[in-house]
Gaussian input, Z-matrix of N, CA and C with variables (Angstrom, degrees):
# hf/3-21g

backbone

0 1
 N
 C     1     B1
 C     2     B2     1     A1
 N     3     B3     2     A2     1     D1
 C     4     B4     3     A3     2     D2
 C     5     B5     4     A4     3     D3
 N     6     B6     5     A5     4     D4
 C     7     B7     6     A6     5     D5
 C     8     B8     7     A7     6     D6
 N     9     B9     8     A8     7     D7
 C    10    B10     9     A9     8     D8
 C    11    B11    10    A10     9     D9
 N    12    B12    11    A11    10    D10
 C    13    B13    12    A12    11    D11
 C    14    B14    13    A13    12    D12
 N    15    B15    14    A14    13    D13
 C    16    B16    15    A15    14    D14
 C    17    B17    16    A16    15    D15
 N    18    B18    17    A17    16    D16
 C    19    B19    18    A18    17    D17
 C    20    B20    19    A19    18    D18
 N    21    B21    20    A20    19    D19
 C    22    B22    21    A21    20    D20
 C    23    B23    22    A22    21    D21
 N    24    B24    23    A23    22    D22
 C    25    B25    24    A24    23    D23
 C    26    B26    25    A25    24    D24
 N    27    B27    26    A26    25    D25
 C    28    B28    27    A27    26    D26
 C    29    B29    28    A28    27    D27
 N    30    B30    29    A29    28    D28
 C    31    B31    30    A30    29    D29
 C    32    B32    31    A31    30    D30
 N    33    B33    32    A32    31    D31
 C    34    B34    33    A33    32    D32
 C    35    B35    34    A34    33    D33
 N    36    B36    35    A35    34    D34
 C    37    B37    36    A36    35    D35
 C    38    B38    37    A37    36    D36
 N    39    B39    38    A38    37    D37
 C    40    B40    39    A39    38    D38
 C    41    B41    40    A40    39    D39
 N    42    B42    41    A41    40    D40
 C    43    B43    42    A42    41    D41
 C    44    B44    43    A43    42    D42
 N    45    B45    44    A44    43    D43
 C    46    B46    45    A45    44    D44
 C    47    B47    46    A46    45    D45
 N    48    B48    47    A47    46    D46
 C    49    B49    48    A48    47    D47
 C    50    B50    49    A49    48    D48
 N    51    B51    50    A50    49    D49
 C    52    B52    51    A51    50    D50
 C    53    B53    52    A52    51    D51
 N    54    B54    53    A53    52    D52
 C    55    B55    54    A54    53    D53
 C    56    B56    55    A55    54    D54
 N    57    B57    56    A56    55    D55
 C    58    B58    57    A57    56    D56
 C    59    B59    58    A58    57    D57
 N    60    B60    59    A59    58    D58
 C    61    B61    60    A60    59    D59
 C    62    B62    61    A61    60    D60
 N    63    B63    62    A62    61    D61
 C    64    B64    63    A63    62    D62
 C    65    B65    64    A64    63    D63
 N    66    B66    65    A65    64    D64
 C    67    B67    66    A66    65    D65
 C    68    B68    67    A67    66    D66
 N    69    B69    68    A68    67    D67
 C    70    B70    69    A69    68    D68
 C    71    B71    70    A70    69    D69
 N    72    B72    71    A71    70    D70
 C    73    B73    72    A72    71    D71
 C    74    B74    73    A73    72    D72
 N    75    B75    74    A74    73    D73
 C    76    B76    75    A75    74    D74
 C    77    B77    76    A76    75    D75
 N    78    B78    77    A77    76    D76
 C    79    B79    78    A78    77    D77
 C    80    B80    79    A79    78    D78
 N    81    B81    80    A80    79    D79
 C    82    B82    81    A81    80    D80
 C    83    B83    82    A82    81    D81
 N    84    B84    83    A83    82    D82
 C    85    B85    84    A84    83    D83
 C    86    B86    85    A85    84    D84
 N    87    B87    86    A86    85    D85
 C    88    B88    87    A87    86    D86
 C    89    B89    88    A88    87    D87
 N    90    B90    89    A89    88    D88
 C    91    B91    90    A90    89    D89
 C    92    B92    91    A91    90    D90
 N    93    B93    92    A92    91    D91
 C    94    B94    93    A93    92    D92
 C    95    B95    94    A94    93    D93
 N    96    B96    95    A95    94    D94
 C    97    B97    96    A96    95    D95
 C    98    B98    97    A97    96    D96
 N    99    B99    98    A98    97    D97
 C   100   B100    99    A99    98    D98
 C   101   B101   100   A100    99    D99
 N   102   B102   101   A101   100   D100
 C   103   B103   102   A102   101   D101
 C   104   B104   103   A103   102   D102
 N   105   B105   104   A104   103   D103
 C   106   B106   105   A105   104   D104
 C   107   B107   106   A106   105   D105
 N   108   B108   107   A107   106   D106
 C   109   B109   108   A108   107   D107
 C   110   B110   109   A109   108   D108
 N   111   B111   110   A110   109   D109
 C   112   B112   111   A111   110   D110
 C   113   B113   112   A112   111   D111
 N   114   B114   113   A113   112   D112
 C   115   B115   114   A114   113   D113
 C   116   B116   115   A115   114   D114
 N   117   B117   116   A116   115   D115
 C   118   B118   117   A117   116   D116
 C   119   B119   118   A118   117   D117
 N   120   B120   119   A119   118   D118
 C   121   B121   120   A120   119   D119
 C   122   B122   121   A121   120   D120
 N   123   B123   122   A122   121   D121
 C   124   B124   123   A123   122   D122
 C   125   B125   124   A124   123   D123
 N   126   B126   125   A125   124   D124
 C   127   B127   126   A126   125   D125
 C   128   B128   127   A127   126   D126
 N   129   B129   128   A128   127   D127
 C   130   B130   129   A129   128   D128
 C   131   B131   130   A130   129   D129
 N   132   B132   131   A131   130   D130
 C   133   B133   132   A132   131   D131
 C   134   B134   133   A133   132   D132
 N   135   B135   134   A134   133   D133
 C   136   B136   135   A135   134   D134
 C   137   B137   136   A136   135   D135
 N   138   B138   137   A137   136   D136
 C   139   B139   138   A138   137   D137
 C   140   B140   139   A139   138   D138
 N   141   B141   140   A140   139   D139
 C   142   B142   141   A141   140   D140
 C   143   B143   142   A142   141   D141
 N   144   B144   143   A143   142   D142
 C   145   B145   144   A144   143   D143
 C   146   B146   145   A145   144   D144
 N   147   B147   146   A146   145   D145
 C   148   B148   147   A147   146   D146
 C   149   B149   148   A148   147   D147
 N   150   B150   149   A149   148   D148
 C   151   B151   150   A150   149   D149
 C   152   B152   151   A151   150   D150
 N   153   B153   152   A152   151   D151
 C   154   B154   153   A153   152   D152
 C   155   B155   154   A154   153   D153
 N   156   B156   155   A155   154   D154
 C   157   B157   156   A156   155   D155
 C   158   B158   157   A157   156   D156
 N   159   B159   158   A158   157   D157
 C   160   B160   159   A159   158   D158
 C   161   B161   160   A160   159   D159
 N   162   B162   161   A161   160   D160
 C   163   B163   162   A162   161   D161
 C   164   B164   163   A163   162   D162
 N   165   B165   164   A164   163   D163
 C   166   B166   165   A165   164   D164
 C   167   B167   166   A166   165   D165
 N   168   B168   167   A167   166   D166
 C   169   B169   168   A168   167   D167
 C   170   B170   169   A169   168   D168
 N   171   B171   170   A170   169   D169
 C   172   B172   171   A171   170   D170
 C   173   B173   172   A172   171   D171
 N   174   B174   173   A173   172   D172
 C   175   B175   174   A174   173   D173
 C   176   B176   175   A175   174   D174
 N   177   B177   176   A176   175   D175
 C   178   B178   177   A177   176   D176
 C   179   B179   178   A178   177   D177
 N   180   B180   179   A179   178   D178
 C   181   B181   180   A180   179   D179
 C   182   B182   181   A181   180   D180
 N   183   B183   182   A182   181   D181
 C   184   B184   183   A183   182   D182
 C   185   B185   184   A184   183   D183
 N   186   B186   185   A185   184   D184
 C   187   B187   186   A186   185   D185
 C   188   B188   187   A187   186   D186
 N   189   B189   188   A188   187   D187
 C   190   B190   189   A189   188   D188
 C   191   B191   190   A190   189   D189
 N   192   B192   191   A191   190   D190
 C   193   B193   192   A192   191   D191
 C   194   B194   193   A193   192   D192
 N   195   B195   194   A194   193   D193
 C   196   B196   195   A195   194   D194
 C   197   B197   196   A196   195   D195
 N   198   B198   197   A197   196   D196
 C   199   B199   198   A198   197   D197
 C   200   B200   199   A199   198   D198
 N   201   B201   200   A200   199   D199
 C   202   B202   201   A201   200   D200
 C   203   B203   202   A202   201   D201
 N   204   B204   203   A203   202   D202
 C   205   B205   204   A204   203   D203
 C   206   B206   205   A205   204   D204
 N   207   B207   206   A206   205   D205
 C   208   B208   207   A207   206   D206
 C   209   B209   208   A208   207   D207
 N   210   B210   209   A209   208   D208
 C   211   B211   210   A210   209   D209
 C   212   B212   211   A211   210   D210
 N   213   B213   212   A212   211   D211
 C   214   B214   213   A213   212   D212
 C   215   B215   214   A214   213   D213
 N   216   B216   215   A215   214   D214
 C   217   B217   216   A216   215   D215
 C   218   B218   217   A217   216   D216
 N   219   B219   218   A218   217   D217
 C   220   B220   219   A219   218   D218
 C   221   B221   220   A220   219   D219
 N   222   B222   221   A221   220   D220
 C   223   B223   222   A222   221   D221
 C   224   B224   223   A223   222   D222
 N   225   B225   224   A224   223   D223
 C   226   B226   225   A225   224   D224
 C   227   B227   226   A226   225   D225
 N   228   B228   227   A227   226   D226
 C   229   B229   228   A228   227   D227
 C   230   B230   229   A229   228   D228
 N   231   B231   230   A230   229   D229
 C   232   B232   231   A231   230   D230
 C   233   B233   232   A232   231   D231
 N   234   B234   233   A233   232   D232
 C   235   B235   234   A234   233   D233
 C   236   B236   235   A235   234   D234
 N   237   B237   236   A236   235   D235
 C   238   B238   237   A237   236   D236
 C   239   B239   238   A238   237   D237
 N   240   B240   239   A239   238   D238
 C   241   B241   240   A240   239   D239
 C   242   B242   241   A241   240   D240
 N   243   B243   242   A242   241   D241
 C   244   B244   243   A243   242   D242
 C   245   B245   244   A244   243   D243
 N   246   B246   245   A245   244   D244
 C   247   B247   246   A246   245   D245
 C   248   B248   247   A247   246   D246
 N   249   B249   248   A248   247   D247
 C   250   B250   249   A249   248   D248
 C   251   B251   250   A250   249   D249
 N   252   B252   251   A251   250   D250
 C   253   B253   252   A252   251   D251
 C   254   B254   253   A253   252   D252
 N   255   B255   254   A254   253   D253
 C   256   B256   255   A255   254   D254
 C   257   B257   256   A256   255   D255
 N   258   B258   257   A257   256   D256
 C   259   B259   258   A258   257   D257
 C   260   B260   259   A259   258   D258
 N   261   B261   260   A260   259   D259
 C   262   B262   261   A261   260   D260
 C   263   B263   262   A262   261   D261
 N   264   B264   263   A263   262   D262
 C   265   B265   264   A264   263   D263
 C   266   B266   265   A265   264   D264
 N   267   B267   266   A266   265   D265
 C   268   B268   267   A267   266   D266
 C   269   B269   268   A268   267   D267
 N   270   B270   269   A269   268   D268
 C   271   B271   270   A270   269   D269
 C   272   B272   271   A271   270   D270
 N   273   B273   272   A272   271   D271
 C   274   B274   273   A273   272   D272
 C   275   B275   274   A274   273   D273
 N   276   B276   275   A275   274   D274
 C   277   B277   276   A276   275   D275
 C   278   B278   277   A277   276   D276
 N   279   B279   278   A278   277   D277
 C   280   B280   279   A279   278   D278
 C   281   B281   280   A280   279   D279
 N   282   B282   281   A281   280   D280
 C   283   B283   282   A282   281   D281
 C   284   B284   283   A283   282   D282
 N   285   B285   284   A284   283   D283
 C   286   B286   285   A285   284   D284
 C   287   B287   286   A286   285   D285
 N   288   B288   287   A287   286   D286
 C   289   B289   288   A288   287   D287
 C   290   B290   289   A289   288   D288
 N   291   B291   290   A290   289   D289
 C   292   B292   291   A291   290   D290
 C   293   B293   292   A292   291   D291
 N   294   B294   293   A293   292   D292
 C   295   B295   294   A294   293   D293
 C   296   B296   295   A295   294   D294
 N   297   B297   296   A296   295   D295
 C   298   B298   297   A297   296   D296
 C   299   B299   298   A298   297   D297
 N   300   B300   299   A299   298   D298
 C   301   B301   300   A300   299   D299
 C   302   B302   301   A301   300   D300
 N   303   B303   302   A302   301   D301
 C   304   B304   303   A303   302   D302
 C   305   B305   304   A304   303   D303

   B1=1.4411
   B2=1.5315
   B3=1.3899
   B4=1.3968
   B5=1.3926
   B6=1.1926
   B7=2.0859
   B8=1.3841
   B9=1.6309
   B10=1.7105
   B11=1.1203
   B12=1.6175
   B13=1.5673
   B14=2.1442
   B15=1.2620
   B16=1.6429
   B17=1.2267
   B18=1.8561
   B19=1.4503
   B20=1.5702
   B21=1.4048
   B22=2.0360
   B23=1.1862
   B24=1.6493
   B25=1.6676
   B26=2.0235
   B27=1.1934
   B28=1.7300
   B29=1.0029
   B30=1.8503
   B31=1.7484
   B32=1.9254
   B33=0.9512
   B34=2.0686
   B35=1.4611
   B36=1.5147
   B37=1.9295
   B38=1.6758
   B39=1.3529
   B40=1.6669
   B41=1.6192
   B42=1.2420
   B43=1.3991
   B44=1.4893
   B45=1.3361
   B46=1.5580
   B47=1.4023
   B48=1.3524
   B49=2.1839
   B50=1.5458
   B51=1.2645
   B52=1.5273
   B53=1.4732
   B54=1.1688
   B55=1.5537
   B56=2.0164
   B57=1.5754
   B58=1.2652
   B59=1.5175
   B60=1.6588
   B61=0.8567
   B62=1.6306
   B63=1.4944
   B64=1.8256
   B65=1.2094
   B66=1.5046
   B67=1.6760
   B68=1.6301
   B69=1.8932
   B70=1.5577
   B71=1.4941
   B72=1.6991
   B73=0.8358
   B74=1.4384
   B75=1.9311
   B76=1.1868
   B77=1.8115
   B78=1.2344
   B79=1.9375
   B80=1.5263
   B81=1.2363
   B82=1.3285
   B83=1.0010
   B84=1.7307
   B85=1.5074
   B86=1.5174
   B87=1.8722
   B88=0.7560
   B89=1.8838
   B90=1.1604
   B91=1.2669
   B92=1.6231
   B93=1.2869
   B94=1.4309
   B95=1.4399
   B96=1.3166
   B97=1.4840
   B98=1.5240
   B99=1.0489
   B100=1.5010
   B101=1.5303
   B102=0.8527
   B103=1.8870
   B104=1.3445
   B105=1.7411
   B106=1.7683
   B107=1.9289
   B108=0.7221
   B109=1.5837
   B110=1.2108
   B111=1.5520
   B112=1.3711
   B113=1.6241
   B114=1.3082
   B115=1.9510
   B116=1.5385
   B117=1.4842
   B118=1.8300
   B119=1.3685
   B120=1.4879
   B121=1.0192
   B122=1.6547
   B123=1.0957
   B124=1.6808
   B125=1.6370
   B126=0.7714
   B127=2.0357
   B128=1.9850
   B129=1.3440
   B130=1.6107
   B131=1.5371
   B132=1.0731
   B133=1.3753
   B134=1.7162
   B135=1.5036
   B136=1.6044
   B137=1.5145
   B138=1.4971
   B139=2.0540
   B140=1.9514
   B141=1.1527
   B142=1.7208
   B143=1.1968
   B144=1.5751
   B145=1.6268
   B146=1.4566
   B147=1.4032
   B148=1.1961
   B149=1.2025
   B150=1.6908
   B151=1.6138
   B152=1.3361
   B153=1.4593
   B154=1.6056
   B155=1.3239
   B156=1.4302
   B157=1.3938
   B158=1.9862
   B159=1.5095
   B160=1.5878
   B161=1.4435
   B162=1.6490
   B163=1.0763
   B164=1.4483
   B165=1.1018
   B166=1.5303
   B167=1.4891
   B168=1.4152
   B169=1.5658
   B170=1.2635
   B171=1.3330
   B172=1.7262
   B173=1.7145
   B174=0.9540
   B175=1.2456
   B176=1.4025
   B177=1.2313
   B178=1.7896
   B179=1.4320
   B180=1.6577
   B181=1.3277
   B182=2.0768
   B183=1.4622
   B184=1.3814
   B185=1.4672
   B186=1.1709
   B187=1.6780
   B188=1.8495
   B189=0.9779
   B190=1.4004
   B191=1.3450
   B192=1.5644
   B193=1.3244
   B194=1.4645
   B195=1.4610
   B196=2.0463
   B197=1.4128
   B198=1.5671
   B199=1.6835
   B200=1.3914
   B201=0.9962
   B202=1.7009
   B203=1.7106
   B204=1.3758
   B205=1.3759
   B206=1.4229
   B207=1.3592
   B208=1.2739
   B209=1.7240
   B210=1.0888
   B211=1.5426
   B212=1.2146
   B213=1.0302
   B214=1.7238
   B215=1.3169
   B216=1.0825
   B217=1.2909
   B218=1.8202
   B219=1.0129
   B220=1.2656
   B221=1.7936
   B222=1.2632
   B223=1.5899
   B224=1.7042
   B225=1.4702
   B226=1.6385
   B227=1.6712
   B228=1.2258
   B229=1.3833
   B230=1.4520
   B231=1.4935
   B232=1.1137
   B233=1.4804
   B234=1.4101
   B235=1.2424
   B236=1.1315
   B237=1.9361
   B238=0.9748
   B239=1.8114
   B240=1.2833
   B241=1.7624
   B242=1.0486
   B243=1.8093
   B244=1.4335
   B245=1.0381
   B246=1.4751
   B247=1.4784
   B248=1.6957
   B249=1.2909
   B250=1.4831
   B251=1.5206
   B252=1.2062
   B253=1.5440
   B254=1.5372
   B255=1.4559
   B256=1.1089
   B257=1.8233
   B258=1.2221
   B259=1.9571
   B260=1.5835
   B261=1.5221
   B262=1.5696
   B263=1.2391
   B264=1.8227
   B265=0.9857
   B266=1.9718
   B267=1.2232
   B268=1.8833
   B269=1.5032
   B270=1.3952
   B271=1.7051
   B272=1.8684
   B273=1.0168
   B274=1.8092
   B275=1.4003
   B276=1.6433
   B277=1.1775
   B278=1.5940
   B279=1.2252
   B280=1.4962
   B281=1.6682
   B282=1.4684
   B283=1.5207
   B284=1.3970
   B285=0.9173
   B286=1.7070
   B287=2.1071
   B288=0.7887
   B289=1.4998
   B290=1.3034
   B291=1.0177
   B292=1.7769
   B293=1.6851
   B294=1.0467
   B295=1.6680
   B296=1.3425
   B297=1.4497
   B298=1.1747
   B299=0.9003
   B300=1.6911
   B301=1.4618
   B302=1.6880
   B303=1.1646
   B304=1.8610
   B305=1.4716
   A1=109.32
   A2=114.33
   A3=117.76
   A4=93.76
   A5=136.70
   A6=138.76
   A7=84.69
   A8=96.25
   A9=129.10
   A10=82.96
   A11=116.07
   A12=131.57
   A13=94.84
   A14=119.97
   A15=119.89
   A16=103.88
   A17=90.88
   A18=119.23
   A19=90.77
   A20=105.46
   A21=94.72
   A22=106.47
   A23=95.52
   A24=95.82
   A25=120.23
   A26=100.96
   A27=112.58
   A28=88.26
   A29=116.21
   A30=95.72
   A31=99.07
   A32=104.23
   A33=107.50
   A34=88.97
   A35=114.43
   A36=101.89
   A37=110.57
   A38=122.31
   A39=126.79
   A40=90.06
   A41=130.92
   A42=103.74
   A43=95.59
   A44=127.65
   A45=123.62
   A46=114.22
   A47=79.77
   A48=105.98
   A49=99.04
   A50=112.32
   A51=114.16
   A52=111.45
   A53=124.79
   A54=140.64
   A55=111.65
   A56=105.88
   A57=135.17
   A58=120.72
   A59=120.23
   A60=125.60
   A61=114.08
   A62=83.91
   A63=86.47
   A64=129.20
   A65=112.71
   A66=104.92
   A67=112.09
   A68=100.01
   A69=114.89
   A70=104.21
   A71=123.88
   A72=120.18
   A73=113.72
   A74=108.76
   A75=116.14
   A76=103.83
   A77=89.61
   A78=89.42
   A79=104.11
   A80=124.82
   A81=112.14
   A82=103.95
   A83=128.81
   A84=128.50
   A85=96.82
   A86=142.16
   A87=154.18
   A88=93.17
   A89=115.27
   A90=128.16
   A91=103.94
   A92=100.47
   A93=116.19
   A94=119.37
   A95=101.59
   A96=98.68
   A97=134.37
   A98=117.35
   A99=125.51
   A100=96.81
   A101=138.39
   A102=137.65
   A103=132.61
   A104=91.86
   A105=112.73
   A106=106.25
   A107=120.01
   A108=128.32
   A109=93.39
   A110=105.74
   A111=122.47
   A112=101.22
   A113=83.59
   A114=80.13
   A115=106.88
   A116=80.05
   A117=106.66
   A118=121.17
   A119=113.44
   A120=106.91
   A121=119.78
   A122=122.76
   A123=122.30
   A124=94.53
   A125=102.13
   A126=113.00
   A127=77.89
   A128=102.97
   A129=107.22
   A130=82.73
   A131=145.05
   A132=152.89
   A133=131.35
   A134=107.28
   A135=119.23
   A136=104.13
   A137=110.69
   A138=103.45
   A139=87.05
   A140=84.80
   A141=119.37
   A142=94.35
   A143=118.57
   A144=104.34
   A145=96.78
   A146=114.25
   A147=129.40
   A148=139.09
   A149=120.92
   A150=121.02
   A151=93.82
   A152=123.26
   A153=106.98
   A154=118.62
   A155=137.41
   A156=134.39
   A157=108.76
   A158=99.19
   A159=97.50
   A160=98.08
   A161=116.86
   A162=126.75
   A163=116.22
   A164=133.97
   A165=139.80
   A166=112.00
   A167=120.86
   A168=124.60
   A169=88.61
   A170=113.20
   A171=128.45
   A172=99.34
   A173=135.39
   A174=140.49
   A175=122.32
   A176=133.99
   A177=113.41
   A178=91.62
   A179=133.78
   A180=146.87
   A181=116.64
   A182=111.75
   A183=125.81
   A184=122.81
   A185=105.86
   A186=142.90
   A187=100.86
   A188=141.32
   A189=127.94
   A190=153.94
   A191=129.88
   A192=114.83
   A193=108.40
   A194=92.97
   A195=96.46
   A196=95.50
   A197=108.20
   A198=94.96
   A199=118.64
   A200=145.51
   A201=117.96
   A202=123.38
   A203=100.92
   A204=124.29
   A205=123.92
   A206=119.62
   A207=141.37
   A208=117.19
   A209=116.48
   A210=154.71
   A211=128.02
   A212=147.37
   A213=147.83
   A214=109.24
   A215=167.64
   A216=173.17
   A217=108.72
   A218=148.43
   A219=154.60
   A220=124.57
   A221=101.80
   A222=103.78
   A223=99.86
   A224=111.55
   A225=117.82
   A226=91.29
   A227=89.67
   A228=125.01
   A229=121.52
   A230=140.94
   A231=119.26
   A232=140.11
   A233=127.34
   A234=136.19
   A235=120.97
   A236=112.49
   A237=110.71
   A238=106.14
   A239=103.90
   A240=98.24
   A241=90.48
   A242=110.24
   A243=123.40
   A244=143.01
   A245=123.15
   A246=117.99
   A247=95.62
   A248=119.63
   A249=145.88
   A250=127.57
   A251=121.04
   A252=109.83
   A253=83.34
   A254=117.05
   A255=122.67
   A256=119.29
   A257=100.20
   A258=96.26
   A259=136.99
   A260=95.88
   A261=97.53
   A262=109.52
   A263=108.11
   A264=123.54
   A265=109.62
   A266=88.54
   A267=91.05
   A268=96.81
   A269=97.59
   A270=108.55
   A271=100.17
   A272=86.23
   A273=118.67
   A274=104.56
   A275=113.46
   A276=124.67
   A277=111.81
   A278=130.46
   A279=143.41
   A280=80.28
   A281=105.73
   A282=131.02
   A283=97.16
   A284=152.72
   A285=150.10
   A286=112.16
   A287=116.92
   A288=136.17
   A289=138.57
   A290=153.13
   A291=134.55
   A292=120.69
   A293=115.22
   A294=101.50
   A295=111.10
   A296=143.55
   A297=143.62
   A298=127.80
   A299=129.24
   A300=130.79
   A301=111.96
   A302=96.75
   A303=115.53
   A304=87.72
   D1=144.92
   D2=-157.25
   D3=-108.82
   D4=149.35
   D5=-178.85
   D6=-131.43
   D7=138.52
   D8=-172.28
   D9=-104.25
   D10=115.35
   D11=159.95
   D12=-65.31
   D13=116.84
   D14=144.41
   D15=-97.81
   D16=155.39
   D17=-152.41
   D18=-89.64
   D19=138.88
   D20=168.18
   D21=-99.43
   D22=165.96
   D23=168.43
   D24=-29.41
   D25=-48.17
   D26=-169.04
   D27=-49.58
   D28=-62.41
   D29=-138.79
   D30=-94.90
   D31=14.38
   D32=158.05
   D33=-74.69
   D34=-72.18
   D35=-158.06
   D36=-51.00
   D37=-31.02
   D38=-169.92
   D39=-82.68
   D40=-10.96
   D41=-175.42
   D42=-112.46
   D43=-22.52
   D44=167.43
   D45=-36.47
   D46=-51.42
   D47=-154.81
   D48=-69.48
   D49=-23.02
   D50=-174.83
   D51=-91.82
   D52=-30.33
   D53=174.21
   D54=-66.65
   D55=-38.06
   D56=166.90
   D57=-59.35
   D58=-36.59
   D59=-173.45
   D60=-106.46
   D61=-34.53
   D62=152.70
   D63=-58.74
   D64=-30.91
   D65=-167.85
   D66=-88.07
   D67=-11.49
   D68=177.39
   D69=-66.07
   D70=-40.05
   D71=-156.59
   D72=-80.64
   D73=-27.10
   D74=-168.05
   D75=-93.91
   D76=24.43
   D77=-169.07
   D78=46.38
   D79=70.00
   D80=171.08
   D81=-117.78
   D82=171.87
   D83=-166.39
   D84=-104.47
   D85=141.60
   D86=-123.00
   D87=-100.36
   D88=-39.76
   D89=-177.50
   D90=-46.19
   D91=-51.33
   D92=-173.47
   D93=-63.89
   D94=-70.23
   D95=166.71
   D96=-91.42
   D97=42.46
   D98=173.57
   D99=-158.77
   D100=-28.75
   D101=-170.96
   D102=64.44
   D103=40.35
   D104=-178.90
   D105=-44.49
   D106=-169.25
   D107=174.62
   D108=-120.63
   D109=145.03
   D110=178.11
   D111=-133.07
   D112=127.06
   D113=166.64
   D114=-153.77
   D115=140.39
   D116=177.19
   D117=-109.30
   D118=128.31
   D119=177.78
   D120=-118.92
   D121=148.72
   D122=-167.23
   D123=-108.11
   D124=96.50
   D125=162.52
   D126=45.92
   D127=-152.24
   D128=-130.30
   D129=-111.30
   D130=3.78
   D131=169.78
   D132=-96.15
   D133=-11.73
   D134=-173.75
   D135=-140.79
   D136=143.02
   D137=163.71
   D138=-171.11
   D139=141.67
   D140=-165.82
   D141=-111.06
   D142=118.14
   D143=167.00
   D144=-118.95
   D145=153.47
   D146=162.28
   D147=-128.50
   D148=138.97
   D149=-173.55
   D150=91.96
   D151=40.74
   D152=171.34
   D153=-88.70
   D154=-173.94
   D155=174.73
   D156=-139.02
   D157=3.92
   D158=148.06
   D159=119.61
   D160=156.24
   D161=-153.29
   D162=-80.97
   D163=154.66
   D164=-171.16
   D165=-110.64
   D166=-33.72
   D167=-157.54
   D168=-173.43
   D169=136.22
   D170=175.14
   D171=-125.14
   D172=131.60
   D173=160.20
   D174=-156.48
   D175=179.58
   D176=-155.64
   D177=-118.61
   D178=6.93
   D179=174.48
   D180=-109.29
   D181=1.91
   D182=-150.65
   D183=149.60
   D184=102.54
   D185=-171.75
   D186=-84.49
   D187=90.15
   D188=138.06
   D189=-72.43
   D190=109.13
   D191=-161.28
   D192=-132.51
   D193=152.74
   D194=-163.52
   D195=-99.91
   D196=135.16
   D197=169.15
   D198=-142.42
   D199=-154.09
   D200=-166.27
   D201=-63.74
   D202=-26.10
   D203=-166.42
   D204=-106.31
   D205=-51.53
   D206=179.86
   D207=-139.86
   D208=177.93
   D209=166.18
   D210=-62.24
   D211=25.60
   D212=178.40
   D213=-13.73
   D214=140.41
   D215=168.70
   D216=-131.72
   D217=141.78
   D218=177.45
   D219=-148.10
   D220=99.06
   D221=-158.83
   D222=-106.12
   D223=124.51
   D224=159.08
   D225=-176.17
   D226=-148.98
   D227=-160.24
   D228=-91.74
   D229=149.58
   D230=-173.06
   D231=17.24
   D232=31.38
   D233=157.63
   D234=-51.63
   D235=126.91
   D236=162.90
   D237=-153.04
   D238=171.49
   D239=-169.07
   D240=-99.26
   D241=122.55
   D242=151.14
   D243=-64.88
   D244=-34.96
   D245=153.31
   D246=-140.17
   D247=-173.85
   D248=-174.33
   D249=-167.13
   D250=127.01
   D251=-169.41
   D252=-139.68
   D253=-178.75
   D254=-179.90
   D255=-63.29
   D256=-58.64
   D257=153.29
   D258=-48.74
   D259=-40.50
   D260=-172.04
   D261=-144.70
   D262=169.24
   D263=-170.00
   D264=-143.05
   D265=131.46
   D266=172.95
   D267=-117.93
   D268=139.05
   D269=161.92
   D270=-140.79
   D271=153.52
   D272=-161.65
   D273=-126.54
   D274=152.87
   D275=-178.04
   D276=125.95
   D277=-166.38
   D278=-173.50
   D279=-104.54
   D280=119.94
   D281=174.42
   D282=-87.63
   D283=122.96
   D284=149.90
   D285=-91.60
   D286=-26.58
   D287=-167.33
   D288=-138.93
   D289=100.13
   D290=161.49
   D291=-101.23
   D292=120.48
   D293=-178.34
   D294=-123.93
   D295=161.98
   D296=136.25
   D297=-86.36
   D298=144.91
   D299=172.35
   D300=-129.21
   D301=129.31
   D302=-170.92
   D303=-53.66

């Protein structure tokens, strides 16, 4: 019989911290090697997020999206997601807000 080692809290932070220090070493950009969320936004009408892990709440007043780390939240007006692929995400509309939640 074979036993499934799970990862504990510890050895996630020792393998973060090691992936982190690797990417310091390799000059790499953080997005890349860890899969922070990135999001862009174009004036108050466009925002691209990236590295997400999928939506929480769709509504046409507030967009929620879960991503490795935190909470995306997106508050206005007629929002809605224009396209989505496994990397990314566009949502459209009158942006009023963006927040994160731990």
């Amino acid at each position: 019989m074979i036993k499934k080692h799970r990862a504990s809290k510890n050895d996630t932070k020792r393998i973060n911290g090691s992936r982190e220090r690797l990417a310091q070493g390799l000059e790499l950009p953080k997005d890349v090697s860890c899969g922070v969320v990135i999001v862009t936004v174009t004036g108050r009408r466009s925002l691209v997020l990236e590295n997400y892990r999928g939506i929480v709440s769709y509504d046409d007043d507030c967009i929620v999206i879960q991503t490795k780390e935190c909470r995306v939240s997106v508050s206005g007006c007629r929002l809605k997601v224009d396209y989505y692929t496994n990397e990314e995400m566009k949502i459209v509309g009158l942006i009023h807000s963006i927040s994160y939640e731990v």
